[in-house]
N, C-alpha and C positions, 0 to 999 in steps of 0.2 A: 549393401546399400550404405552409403557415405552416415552416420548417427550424428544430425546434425539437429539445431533448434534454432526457431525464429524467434530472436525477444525484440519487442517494441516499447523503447524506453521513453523519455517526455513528460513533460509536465499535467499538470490537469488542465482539462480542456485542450489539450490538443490533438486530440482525433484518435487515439491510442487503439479505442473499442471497437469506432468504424473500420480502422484501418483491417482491426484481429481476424473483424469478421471478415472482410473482405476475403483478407485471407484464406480463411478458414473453409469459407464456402467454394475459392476457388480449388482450394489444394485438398477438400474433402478429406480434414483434419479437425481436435478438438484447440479447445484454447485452455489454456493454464492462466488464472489469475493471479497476480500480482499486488493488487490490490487490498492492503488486508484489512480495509473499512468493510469492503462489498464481502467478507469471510460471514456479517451478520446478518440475521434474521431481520427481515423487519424495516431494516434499513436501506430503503431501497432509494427514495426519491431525492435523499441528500448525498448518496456515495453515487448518483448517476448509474446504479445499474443495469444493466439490458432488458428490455424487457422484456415479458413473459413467451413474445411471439417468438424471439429471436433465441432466447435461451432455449426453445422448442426446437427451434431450427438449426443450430447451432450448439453441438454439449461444451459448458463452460464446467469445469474442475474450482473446486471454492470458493464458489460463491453459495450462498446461504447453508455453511456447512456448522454455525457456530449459534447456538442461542446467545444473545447480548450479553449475558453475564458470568459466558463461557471465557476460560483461559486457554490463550492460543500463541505460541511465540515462535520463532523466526527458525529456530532450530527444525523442530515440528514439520514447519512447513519445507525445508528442503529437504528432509527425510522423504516425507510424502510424495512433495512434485518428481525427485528425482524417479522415484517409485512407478508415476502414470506415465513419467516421460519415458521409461525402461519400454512401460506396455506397452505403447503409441508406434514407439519405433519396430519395436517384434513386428508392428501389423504393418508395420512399412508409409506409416505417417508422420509426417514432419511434425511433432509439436510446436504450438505456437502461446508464447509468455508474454500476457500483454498487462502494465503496470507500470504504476505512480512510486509503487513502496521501494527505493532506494534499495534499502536494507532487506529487503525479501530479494530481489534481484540480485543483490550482491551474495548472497550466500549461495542462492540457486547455481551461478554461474561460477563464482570463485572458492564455497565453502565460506565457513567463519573462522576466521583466522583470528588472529593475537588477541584482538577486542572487540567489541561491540560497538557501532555506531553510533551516535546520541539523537535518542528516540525525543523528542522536544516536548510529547505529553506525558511521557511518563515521569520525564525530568519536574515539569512542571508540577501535575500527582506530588511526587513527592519532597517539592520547594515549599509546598501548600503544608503538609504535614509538618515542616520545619519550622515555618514559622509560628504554627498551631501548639506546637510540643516538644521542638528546639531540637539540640542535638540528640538528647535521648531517646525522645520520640521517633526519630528518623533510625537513631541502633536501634532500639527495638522491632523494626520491622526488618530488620535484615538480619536480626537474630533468630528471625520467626520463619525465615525462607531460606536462608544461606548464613546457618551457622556457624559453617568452615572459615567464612570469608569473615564476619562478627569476630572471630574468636584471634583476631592476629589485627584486628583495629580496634581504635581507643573512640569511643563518643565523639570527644571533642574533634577527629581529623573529618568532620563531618564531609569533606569534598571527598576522602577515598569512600565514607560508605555511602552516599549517593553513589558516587559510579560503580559501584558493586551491585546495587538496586537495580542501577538503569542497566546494567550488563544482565542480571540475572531475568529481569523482566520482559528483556528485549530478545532473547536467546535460549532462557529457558537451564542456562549453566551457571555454576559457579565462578565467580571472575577469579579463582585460581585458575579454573580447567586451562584459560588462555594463557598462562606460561607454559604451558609446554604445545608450541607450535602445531597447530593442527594442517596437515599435509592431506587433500585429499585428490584422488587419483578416478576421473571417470572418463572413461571415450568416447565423448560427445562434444563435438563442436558446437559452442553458442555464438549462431551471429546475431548481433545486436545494429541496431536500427533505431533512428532517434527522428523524431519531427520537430523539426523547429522555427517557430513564427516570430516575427517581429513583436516586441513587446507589449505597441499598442494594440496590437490586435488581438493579441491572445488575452491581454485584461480587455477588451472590448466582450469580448465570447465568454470570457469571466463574467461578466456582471450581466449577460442575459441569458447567460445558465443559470445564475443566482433568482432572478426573477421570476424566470419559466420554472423554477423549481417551487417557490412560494407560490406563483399559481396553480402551479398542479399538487399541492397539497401536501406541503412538506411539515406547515404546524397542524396539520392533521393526524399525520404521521406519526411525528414526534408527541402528542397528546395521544395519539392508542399506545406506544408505546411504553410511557408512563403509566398510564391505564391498566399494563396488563400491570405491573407492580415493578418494574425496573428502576434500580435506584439512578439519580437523575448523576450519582458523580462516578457511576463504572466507565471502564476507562473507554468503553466502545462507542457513551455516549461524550465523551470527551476530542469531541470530532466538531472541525471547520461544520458548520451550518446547522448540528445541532445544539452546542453550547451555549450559542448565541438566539437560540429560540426560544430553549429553554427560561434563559435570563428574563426573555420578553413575556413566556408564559408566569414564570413567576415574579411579574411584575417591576423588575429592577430597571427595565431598559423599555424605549419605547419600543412598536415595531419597524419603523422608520429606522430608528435605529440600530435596531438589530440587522436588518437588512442589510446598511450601510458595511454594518461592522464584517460580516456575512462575506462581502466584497473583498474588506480589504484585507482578511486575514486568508482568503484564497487566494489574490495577488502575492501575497505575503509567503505563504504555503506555495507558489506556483514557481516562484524566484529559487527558492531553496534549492525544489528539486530540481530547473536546472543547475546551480550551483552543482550541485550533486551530479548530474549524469555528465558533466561537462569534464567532469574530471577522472571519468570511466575510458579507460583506453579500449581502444578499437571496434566505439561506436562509430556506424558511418549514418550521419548527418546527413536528413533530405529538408531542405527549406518548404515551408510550406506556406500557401499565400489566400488560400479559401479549402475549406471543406472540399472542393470539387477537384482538389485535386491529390484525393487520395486513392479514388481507384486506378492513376498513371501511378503513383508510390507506388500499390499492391503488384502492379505490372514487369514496374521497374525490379521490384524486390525475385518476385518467380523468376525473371528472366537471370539475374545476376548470379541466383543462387542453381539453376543448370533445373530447374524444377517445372514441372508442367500440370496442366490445369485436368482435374481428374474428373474422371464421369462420376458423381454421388449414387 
């Protein structure tokens, strides 16, 4: 049997989860997440994760595998997935990778090569320490985590020891390791799969998932979660829809305006990541013009890839 894999790449809010499952149920397969917001606990109504019926129905791999204030990085997770994707195929199941995370994708599929992508909240993390405690502030936490890399920089070149931080934090290595060219060699074909909407409409389905999210009880969420004792600046809650509730629970922002903000920093986060998949070679692009036409996608996808719809 051909050792092949289904990723479905895309921005948030564009159908990524319907489309997996679709999949999934027809091709009586699990799904591999991508996503490494949905990796937490707890965190459910802000990172859109599946719910409880469907993850019933459907076995999803990482998601709720991490308590909040657990560390998890990109490394980690291609170890792993490579790992279930090994099992999957023994049993003669297509795995199916469905996700927003750029950088988890890319290492699943290509390995971590030379450098680390820039992770924009961890960067942020620790711009915030910078300007709290300047340059030495910023060497000392990279003296604390990746001494190797500390011990051959000087404080003041503070833009190499950020991006030694943002490498180590994003991949779990030392930004030495990436001089020496990592080569990795697996026999699986990943075909990837992209959905893509026209701009206004994908920020239109942006801001009534923001809404339908605060209806269904996302500063609720976000207030148990606090509750149980999580500090409010780990980096899991440093996430599009909760950051900006938080502000609103403690007071800084209205809730009007947190909402607004809610919106525009997922437009914002939505742009990126195309930026990002757009420049992934030998995605094949399906336009996509309503929700309803993703179970002709999951159709088109079976038929192209020589695969047939299996009895559960």
């Amino acid at each position: 049997m051909e050792r092949k894999v289904i990723v479905l790449a895309g921005p948030t809010c564009s159908g990524k989860t319907t489309l997996s499952i679709l999949l999934a149920d027809k091709l009586n397969t699990e799904i591999i997440s991508a996503d490494s917001r949905q990796f937490y606990k707890y965190l459910d109504i802000g990172t859109a994760k599946p719910d409880k019926h469907v993850l019933k129905k459907v076995k999803h791999h990482f998601i709720d595998i991490l308590e909040p204030d657990e560390y998890f990085n990109v490394s980690l997770f291609e170890k792993q997935a490579l790992n279930i994707i090994d099992g999957l195929l023994d049993k003669n199941k297509i795995p199916i990778v469905a996700g927003g995370s750029g950088l988890y994708i890319k290492a699943l599929t290509e390995g971590i090569f030379d450098e680390a992508d820039i992770n924009e909240e961890i960067r942020n993390k620790f711009m915030l320490i910078k300007e709290e405690a300047g340059n030495e502030g910023l060497y000392k936490e990279l003296k604390l985590v990746d001494p190797e890399s500390a011990a051959k920089m000087l404080p003041q070149n503070w833009k190499r020891v950020l991006r030694a931080l943002e490498v180590y934090y994003s991949t779990g290595q030392s930004i030495w390791k990436f001089h020496e060219k990592q080569v990795r060699e697996v026999d699986i074909d990943f075909r990837m799969y992209g959905l893509n909407w026209k701009r206004e409409v994908l920020y239109k389905n942006i801001e009534l998932r923001v809404d339908s999210m605060i209806d269904n009880g996302l500063i609720d969420e976000i207030k148990y979660i606090l509750d149980k004792g999580y500090n409010k600046t780990l980096n899991s809650l440093n996430t599009v829809g909760y950051k900006e509730i938080i502000s609103y629970l403690e007071g800084e922002i209205k809730l009007d305006r947190a909402v607004d903000l809610i919106k525009r920093n997922t437009r914002r986060y939505a742009k990126r990541q195309m930026t990002w998949f757009r420049g992934v070679e030998g995605v094949h692009w399906f336009d996509v013009a309503s929700s309803d036409d993703l179970n002709n996608i999951s159709e088109e996808i079976i038929k192209s890839e020589g695969l047939f719809e299996r009895e559960n």
